[in-house]
C-alpha positions in Angstrom: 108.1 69.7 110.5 108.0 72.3 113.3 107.2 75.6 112.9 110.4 77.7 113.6 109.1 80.6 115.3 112.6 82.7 115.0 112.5 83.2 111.9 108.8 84.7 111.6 110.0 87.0 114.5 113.4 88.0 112.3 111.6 88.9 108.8 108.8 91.2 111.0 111.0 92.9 112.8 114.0 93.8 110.1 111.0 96.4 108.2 109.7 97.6 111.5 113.9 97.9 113.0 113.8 100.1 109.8 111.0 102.2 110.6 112.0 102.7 114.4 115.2 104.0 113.3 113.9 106.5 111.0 111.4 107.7 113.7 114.7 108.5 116.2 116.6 110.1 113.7 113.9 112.2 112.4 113.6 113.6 116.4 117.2 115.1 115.5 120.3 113.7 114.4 122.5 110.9 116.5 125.3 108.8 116.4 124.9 105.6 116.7 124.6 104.5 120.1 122.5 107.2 121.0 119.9 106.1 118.3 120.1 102.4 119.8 119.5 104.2 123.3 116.9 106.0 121.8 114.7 103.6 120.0 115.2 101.7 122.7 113.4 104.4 125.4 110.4 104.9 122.7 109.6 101.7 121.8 111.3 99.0 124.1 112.5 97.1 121.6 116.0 95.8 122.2 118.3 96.3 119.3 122.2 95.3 118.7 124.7 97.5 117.6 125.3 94.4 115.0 122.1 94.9 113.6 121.8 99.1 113.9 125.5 100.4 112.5 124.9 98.1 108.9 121.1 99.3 108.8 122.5 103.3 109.3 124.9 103.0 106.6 122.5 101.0 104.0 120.1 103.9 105.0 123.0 105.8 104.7 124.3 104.9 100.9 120.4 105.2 99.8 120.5 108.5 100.4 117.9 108.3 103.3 120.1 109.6 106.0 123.2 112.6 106.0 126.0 112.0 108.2 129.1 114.1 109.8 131.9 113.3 112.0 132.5 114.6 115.2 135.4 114.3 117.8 134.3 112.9 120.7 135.3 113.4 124.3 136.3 110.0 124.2 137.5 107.5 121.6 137.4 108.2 118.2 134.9 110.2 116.4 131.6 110.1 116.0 129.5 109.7 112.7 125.9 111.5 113.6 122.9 110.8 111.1 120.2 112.9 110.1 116.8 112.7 108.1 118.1 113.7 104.5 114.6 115.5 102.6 114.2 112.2 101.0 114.2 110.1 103.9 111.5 112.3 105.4 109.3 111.3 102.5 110.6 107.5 102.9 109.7 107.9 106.7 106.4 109.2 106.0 105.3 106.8 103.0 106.4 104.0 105.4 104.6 105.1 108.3 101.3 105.4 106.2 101.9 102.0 105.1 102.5 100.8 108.7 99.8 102.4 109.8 97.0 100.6 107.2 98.8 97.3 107.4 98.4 97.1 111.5 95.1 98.2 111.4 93.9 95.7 108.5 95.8 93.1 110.6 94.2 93.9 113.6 90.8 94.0 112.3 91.5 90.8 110.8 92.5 89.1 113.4 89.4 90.3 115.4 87.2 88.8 113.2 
């Protein structure tokens, strides 16, 4: 049976999607696209608004993240997120994780 690559790909990058997106919204607040633009400048990763609106609101419901409308200029309004207290701590916890994990990969790898 062949190895199916994809999915490998898919499981990494849902935790690390996660973390991106807390490290844009902790910069300051955004709405949506602009947090997509954003992650997008600092890390180069590509990311769908299929995958980022869903992640937001989970993020969202948990506490993690504040949000407020906002008319926009265009269109309807606009639902910015911010780094709620606890979502700072989330951020920060995760980010320590990521942080160990890589290296411990890395230096595993190397050996």
């Amino acid at each position: 049976m062949a190895f199916d690559m994809s999915i490998w790909k898919s499981e990494i990058r849902r935790g690390v999607v996660e973390l991106c997106l807390l490290k844009a919204v902790k910069e300051r607040e955004g709405y949506g696209y602009e947090i997509i633009q954003r992650v997008k400048e600092l890390s180069g990763i590509e990311l769908t608004e299929s995958t980022v609106y869903p992640m937001l609101t989970r993020l969202a419901n948990q506490g993690l993240l504040a949000t407020r409308l906002e008319p926009s200029p265009q269109g309807p309004s606009r639902r910015y997120f911010r780094l709620t207290s606890d979502g700072k701590r989330k951020y920060e916890a995760m980010l320590e994780h990521w942080r160990f994990f890589t290296d411990s990969v890395s230096k595993m790898i190397a050996s």
